[in-house]
PyMOL Python script that loads the backbone (N, CA, C, O; Angstrom):
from pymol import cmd

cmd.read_pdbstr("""\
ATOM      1  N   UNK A   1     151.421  41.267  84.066  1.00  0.00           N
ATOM      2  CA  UNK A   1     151.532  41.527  82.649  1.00  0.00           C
ATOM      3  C   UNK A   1     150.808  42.829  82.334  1.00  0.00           C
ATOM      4  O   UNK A   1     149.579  42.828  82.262  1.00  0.00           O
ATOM      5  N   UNK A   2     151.502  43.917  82.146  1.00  0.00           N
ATOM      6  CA  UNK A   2     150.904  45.460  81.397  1.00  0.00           C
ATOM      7  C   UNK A   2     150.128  44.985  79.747  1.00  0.00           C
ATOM      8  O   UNK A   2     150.738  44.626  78.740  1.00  0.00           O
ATOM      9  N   UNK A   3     148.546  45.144  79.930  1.00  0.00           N
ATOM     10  CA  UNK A   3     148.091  45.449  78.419  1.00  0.00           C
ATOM     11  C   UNK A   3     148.121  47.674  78.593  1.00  0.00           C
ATOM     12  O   UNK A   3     148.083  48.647  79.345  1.00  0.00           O
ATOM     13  N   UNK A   4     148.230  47.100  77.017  1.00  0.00           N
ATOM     14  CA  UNK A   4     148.332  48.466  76.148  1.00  0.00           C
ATOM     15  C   UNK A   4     146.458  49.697  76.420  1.00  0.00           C
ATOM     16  O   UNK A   4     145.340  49.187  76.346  1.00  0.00           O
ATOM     17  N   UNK A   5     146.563  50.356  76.542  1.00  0.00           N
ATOM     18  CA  UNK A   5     144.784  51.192  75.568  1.00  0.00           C
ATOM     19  C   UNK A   5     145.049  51.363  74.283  1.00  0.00           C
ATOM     20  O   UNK A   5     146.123  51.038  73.776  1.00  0.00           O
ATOM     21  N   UNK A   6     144.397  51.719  73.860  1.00  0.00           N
ATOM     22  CA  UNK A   6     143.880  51.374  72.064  1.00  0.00           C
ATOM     23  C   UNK A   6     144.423  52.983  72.438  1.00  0.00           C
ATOM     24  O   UNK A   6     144.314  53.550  73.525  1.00  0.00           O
ATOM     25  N   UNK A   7     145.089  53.558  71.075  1.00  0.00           N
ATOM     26  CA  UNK A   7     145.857  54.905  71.394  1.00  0.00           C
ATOM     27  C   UNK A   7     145.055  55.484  69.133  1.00  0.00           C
ATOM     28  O   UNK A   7     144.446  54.964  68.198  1.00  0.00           O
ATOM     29  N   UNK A   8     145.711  56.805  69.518  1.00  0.00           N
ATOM     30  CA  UNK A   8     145.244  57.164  67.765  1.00  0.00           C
ATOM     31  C   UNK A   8     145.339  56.279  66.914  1.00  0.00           C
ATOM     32  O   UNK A   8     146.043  55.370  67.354  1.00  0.00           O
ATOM     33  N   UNK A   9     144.978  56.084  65.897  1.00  0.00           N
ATOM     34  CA  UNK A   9     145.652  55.142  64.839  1.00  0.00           C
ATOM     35  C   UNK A   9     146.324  56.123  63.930  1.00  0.00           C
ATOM     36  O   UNK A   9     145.757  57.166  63.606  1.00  0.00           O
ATOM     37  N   UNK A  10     147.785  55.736  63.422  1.00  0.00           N
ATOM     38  CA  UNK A  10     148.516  56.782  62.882  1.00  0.00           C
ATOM     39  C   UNK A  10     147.730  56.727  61.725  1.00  0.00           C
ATOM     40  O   UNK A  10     146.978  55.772  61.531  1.00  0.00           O
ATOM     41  N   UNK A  11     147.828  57.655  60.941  1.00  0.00           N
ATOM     42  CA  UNK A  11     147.660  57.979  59.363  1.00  0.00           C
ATOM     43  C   UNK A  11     148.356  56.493  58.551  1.00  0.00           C
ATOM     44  O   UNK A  11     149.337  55.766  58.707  1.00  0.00           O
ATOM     45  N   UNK A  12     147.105  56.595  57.569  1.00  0.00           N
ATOM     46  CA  UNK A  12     148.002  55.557  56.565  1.00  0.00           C
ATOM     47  C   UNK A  12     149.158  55.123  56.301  1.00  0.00           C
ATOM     48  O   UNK A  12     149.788  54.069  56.395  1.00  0.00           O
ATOM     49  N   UNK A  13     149.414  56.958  55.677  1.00  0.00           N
ATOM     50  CA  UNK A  13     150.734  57.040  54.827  1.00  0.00           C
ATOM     51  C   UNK A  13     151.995  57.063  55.566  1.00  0.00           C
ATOM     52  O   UNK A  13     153.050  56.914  54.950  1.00  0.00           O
ATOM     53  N   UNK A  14     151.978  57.270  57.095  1.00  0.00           N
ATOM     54  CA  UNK A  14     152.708  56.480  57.976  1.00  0.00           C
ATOM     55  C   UNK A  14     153.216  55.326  58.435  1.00  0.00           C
ATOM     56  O   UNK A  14     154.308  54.868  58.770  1.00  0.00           O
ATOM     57  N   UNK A  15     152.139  55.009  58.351  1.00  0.00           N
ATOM     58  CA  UNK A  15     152.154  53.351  58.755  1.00  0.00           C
ATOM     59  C   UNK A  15     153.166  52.871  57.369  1.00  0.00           C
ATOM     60  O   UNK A  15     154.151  52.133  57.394  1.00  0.00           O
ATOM     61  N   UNK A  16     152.705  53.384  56.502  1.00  0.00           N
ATOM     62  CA  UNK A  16     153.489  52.469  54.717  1.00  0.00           C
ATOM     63  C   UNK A  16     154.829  52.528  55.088  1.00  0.00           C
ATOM     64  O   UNK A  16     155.661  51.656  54.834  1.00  0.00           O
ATOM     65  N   UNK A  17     155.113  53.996  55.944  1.00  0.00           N
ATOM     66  CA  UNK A  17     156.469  54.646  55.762  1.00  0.00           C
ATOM     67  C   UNK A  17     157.198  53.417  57.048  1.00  0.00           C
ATOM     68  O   UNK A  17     158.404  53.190  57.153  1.00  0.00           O
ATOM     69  N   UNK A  18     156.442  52.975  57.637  1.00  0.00           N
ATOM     70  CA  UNK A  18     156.975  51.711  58.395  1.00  0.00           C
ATOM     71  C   UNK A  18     157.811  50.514  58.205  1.00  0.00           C
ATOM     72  O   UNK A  18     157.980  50.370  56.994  1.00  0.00           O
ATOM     73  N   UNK A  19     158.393  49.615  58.865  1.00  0.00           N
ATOM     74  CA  UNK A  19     158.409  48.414  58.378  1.00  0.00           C
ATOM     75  C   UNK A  19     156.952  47.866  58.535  1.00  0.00           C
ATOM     76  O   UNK A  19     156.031  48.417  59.137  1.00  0.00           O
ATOM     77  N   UNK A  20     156.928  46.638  57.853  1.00  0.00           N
ATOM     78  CA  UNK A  20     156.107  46.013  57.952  1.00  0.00           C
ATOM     79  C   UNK A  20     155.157  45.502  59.579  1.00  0.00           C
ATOM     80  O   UNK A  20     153.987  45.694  59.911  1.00  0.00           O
ATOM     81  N   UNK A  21     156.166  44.894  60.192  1.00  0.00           N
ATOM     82  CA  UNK A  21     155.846  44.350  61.670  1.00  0.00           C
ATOM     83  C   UNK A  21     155.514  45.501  62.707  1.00  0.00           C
ATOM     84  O   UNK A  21     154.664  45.297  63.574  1.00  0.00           O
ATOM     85  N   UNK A  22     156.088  46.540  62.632  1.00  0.00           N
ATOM     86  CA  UNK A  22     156.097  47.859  63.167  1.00  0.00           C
ATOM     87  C   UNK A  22     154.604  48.428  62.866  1.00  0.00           C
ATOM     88  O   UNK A  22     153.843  48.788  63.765  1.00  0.00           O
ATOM     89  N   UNK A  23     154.259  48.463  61.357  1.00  0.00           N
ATOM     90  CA  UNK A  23     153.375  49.014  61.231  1.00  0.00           C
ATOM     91  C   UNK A  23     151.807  48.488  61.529  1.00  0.00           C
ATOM     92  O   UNK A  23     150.722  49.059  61.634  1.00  0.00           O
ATOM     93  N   UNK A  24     152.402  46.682  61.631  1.00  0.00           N
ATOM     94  CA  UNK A  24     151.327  46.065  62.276  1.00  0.00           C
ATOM     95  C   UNK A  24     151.397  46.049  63.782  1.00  0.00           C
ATOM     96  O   UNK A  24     150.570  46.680  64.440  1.00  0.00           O
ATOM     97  N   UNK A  25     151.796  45.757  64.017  1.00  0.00           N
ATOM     98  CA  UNK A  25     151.609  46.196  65.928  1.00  0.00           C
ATOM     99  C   UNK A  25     150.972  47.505  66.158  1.00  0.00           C
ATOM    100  O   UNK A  25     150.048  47.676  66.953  1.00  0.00           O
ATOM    101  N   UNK A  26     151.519  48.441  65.410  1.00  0.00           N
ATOM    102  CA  UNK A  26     150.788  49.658  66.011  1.00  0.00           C
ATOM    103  C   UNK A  26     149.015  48.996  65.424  1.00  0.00           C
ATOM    104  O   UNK A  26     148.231  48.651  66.308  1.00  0.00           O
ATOM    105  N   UNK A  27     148.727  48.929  64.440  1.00  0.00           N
ATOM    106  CA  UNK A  27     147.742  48.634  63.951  1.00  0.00           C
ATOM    107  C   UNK A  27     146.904  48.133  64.700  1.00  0.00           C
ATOM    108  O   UNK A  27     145.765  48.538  64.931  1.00  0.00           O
ATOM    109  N   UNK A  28     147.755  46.701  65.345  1.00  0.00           N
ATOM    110  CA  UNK A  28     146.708  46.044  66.460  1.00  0.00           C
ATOM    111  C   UNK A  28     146.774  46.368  67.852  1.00  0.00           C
ATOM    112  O   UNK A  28     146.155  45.788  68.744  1.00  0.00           O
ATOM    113  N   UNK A  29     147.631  47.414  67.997  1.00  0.00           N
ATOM    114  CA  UNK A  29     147.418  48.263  69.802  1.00  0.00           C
ATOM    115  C   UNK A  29     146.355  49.077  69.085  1.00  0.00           C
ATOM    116  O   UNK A  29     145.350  49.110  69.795  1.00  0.00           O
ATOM    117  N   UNK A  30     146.179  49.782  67.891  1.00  0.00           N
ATOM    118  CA  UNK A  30     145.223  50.912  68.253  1.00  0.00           C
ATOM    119  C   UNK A  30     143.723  50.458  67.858  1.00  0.00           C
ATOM    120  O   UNK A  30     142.768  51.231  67.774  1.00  0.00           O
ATOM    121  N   UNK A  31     143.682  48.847  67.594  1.00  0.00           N
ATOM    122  CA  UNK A  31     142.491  48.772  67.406  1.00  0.00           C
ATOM    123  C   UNK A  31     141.843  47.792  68.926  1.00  0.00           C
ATOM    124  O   UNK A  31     140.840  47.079  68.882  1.00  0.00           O
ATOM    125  N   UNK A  32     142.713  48.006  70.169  1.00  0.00           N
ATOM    126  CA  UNK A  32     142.308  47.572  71.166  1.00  0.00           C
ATOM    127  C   UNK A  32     143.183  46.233  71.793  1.00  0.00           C
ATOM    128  O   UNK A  32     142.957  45.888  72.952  1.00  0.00           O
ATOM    129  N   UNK A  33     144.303  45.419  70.871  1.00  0.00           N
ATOM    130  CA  UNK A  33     144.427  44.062  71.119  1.00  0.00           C
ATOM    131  C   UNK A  33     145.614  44.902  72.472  1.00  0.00           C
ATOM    132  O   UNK A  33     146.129  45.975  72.786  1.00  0.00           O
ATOM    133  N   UNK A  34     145.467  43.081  72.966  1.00  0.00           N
ATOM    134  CA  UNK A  34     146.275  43.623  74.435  1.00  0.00           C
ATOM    135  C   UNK A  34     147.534  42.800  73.899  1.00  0.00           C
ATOM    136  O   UNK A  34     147.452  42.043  72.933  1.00  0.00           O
ATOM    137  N   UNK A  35     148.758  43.033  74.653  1.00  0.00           N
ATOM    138  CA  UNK A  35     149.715  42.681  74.259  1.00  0.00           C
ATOM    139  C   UNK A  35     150.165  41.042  73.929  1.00  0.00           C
ATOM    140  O   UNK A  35     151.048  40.743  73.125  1.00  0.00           O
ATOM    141  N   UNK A  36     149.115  39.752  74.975  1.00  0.00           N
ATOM    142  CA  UNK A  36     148.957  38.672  74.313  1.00  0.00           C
ATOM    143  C   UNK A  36     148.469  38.367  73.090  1.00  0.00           C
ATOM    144  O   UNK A  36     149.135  37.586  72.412  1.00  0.00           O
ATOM    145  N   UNK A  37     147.331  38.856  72.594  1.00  0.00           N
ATOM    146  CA  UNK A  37     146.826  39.241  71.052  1.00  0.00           C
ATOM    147  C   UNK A  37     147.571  39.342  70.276  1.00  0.00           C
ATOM    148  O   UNK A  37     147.633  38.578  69.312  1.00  0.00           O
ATOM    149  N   UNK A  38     148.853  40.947  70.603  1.00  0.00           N
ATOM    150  CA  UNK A  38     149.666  41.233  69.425  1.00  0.00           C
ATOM    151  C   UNK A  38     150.883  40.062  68.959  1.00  0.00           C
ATOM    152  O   UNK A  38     151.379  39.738  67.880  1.00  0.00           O
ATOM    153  N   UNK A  39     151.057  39.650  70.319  1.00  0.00           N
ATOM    154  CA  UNK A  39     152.080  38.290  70.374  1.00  0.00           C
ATOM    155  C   UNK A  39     152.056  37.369  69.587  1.00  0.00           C
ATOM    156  O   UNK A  39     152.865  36.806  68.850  1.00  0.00           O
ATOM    157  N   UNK A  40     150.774  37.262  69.893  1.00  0.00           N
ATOM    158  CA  UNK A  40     150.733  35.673  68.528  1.00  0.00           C
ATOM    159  C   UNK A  40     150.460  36.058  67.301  1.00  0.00           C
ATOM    160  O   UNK A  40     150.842  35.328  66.386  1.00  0.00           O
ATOM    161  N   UNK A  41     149.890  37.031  67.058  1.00  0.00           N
ATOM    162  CA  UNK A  41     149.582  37.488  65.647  1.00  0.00           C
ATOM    163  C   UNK A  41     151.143  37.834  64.973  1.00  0.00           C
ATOM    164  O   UNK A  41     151.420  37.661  63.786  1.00  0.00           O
ATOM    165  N   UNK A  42     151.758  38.180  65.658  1.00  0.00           N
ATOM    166  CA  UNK A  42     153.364  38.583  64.850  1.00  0.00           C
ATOM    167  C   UNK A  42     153.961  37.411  65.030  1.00  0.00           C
ATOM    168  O   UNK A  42     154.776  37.100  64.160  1.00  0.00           O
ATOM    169  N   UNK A  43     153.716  36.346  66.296  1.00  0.00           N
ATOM    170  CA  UNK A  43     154.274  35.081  65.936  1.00  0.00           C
ATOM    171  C   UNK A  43     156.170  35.590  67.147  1.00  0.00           C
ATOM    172  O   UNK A  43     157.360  35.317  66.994  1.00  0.00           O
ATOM    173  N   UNK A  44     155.554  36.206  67.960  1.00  0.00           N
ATOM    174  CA  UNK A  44     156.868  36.744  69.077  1.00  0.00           C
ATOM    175  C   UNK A  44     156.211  36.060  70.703  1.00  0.00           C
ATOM    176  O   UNK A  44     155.301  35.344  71.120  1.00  0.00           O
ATOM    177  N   UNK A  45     156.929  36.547  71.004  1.00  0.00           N
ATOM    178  CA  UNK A  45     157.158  36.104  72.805  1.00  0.00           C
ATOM    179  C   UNK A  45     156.299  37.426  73.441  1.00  0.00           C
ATOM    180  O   UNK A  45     156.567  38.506  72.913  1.00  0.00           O
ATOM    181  N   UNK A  46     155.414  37.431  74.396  1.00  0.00           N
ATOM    182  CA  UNK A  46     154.636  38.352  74.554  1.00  0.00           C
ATOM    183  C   UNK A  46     155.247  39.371  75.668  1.00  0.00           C
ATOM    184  O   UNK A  46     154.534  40.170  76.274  1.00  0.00           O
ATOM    185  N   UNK A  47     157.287  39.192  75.956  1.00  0.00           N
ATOM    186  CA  UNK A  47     157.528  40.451  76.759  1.00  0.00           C
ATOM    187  C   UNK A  47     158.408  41.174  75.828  1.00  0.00           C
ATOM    188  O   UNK A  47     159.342  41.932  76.092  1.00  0.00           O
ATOM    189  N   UNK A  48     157.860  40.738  74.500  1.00  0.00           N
ATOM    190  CA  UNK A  48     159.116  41.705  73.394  1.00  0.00           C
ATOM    191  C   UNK A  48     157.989  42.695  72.715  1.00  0.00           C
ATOM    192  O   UNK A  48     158.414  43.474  71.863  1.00  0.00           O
ATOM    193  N   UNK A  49     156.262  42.732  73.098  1.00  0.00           N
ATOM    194  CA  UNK A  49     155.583  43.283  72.483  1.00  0.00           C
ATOM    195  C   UNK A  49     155.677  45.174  72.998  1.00  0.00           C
ATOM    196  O   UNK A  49     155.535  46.247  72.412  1.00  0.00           O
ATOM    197  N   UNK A  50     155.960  44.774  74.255  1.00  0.00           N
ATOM    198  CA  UNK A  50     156.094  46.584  74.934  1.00  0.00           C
ATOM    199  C   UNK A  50     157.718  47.401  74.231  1.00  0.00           C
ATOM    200  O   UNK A  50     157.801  48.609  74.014  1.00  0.00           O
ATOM    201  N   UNK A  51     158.515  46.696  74.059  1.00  0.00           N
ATOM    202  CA  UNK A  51     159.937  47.625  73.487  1.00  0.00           C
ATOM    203  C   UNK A  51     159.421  47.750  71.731  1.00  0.00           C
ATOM    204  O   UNK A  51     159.708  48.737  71.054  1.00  0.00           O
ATOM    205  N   UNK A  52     158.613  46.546  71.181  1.00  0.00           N
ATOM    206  CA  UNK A  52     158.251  46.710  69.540  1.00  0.00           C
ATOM    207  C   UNK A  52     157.626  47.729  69.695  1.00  0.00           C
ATOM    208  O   UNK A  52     158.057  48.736  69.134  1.00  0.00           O
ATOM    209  N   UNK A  53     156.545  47.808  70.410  1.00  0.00           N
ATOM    210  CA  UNK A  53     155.670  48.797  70.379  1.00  0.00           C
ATOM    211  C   UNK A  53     156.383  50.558  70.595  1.00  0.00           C
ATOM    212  O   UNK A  53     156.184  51.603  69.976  1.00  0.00           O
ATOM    213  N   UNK A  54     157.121  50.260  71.589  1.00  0.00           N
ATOM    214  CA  UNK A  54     158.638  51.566  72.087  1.00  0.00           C
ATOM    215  C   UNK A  54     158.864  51.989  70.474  1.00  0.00           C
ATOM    216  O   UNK A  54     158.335  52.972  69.955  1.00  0.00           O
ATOM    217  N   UNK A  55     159.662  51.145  69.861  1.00  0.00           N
ATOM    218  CA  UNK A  55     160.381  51.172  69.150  1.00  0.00           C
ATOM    219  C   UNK A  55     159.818  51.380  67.734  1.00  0.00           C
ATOM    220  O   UNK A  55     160.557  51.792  66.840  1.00  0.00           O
ATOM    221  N   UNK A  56     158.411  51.079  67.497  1.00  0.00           N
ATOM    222  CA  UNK A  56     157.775  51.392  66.372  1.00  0.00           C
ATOM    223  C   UNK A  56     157.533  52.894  66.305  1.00  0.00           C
ATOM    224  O   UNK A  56     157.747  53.618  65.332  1.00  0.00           O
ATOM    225  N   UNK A  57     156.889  53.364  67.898  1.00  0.00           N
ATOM    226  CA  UNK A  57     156.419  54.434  67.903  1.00  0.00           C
ATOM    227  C   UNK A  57     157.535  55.662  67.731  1.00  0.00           C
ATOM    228  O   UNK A  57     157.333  56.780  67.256  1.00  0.00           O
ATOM    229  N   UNK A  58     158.840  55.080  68.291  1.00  0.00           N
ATOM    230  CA  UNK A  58     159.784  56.364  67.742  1.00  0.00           C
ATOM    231  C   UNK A  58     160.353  56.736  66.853  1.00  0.00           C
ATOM    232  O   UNK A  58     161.018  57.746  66.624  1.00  0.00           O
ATOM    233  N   UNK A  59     159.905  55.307  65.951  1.00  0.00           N
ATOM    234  CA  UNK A  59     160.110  55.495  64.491  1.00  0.00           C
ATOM    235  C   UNK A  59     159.151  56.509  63.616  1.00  0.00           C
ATOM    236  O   UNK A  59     159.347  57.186  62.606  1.00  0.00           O
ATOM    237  N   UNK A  60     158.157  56.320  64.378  1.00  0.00           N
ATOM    238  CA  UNK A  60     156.552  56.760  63.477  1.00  0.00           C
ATOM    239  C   UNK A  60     157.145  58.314  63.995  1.00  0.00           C
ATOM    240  O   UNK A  60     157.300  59.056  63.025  1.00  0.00           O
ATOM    241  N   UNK A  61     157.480  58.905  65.218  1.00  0.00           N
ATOM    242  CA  UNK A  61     157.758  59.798  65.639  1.00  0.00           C
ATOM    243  C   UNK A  61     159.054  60.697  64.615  1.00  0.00           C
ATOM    244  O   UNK A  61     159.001  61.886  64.302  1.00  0.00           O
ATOM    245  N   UNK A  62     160.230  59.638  64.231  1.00  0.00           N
ATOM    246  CA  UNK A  62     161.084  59.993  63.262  1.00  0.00           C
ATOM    247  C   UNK A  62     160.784  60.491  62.742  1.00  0.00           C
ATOM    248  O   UNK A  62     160.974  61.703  62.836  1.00  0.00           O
ATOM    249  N   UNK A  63     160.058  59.927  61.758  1.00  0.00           N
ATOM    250  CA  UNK A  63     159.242  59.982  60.353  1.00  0.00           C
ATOM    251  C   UNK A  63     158.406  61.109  60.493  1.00  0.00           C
ATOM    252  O   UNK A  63     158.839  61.965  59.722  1.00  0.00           O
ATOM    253  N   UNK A  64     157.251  61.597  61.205  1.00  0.00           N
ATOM    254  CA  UNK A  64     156.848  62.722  61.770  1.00  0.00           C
ATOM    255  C   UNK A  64     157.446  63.723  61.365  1.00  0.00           C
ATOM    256  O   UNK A  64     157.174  64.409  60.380  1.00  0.00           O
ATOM    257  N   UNK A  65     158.582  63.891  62.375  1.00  0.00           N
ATOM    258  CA  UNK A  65     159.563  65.023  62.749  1.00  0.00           C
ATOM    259  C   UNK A  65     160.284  65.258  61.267  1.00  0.00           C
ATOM    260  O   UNK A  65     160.455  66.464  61.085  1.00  0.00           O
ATOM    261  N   UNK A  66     160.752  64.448  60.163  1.00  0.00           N
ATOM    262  CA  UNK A  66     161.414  64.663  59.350  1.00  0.00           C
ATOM    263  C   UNK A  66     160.774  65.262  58.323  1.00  0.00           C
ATOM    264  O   UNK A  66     161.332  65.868  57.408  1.00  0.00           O
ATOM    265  N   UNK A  67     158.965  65.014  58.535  1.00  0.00           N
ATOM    266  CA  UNK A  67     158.351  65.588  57.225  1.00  0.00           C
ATOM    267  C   UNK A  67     157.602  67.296  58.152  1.00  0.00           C
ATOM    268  O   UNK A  67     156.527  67.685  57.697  1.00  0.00           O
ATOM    269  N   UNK A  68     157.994  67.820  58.895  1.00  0.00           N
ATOM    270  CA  UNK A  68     157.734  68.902  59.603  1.00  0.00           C
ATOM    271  C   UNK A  68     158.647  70.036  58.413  1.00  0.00           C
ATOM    272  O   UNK A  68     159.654  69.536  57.912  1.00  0.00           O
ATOM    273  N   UNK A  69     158.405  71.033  58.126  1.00  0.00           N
ATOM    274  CA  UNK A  69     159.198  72.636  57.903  1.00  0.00           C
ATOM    275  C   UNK A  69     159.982  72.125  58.741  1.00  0.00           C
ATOM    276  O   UNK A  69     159.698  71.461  59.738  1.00  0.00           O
ATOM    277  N   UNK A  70     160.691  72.342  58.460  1.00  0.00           N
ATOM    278  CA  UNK A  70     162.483  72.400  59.738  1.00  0.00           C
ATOM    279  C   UNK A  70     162.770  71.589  60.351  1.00  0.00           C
ATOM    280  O   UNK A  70     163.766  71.822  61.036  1.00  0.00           O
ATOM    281  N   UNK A  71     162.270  70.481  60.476  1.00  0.00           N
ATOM    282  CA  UNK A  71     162.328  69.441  61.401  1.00  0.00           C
ATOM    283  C   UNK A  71     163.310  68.997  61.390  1.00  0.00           C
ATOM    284  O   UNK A  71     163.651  68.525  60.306  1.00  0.00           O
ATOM    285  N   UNK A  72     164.503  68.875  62.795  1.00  0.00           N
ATOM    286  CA  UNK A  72     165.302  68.026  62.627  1.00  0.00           C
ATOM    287  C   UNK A  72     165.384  66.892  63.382  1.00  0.00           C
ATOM    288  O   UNK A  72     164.296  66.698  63.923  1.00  0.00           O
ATOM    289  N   UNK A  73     166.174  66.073  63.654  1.00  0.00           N
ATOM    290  CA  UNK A  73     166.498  64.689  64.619  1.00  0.00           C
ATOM    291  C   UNK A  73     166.355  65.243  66.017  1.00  0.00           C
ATOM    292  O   UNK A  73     166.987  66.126  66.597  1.00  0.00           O
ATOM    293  N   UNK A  74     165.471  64.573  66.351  1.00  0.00           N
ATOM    294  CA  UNK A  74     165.517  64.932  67.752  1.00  0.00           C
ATOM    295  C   UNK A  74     164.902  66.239  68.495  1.00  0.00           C
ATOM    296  O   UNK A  74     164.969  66.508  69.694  1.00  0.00           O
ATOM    297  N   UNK A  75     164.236  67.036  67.367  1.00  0.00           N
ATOM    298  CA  UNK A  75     163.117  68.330  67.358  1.00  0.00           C
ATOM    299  C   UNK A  75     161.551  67.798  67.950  1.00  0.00           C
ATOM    300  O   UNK A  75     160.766  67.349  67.115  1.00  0.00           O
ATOM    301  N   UNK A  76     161.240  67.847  69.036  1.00  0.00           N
ATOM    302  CA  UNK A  76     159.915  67.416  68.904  1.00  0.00           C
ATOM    303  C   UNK A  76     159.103  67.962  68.253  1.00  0.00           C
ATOM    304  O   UNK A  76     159.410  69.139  68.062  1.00  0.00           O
ATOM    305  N   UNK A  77     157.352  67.404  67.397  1.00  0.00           N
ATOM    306  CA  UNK A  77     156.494  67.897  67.007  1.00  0.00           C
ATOM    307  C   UNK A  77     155.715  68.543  67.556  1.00  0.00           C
ATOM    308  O   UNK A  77     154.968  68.128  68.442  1.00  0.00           O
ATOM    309  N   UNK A  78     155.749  69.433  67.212  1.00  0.00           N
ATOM    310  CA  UNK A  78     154.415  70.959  67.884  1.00  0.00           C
ATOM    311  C   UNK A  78     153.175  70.555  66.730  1.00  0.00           C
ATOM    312  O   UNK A  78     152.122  71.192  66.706  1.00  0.00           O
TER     313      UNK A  78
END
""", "prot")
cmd.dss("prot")
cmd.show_as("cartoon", "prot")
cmd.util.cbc("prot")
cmd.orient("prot")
């Protein structure tokens, strides 16, 4: 079983720009929980916590990229 490291914690006003569940998972990877932790706290199966976590972060990454000068889909952030 892969646990997570506690990684940045995004900005607030990111996290809002989230869904809800998204914005909590990141919440509880960056304050250290390992991926059994995040499991039960969202109330999921603990091998769906590594693709939520995938999948939150390329959202947060979206969201990023869209509030950049010029940013388009698929532009990474400098």
């Amino acid at each position: 079983m892969q646990e997570r490291t506690a990684r940045r914690m995004p900005e607030p006003d990111e996290l809002n720009s989230l869904p809800e569940t998204y914005a909590l998972a990141l919440r509880l990877r960056s304050e250290g929980l390992g991926d059994d932790a995040i499991a039960r706290v969202l109330d999921i199966e603990t091998e769906s916590v590594g693709p939520l976590l995938e999948l939150a972060e390329s959202k947060l990454a979206g969201l990023a990229c869209r509030c950049e000068p010029g940013g388009a889909a698929g532009d990474p952030v400098v």
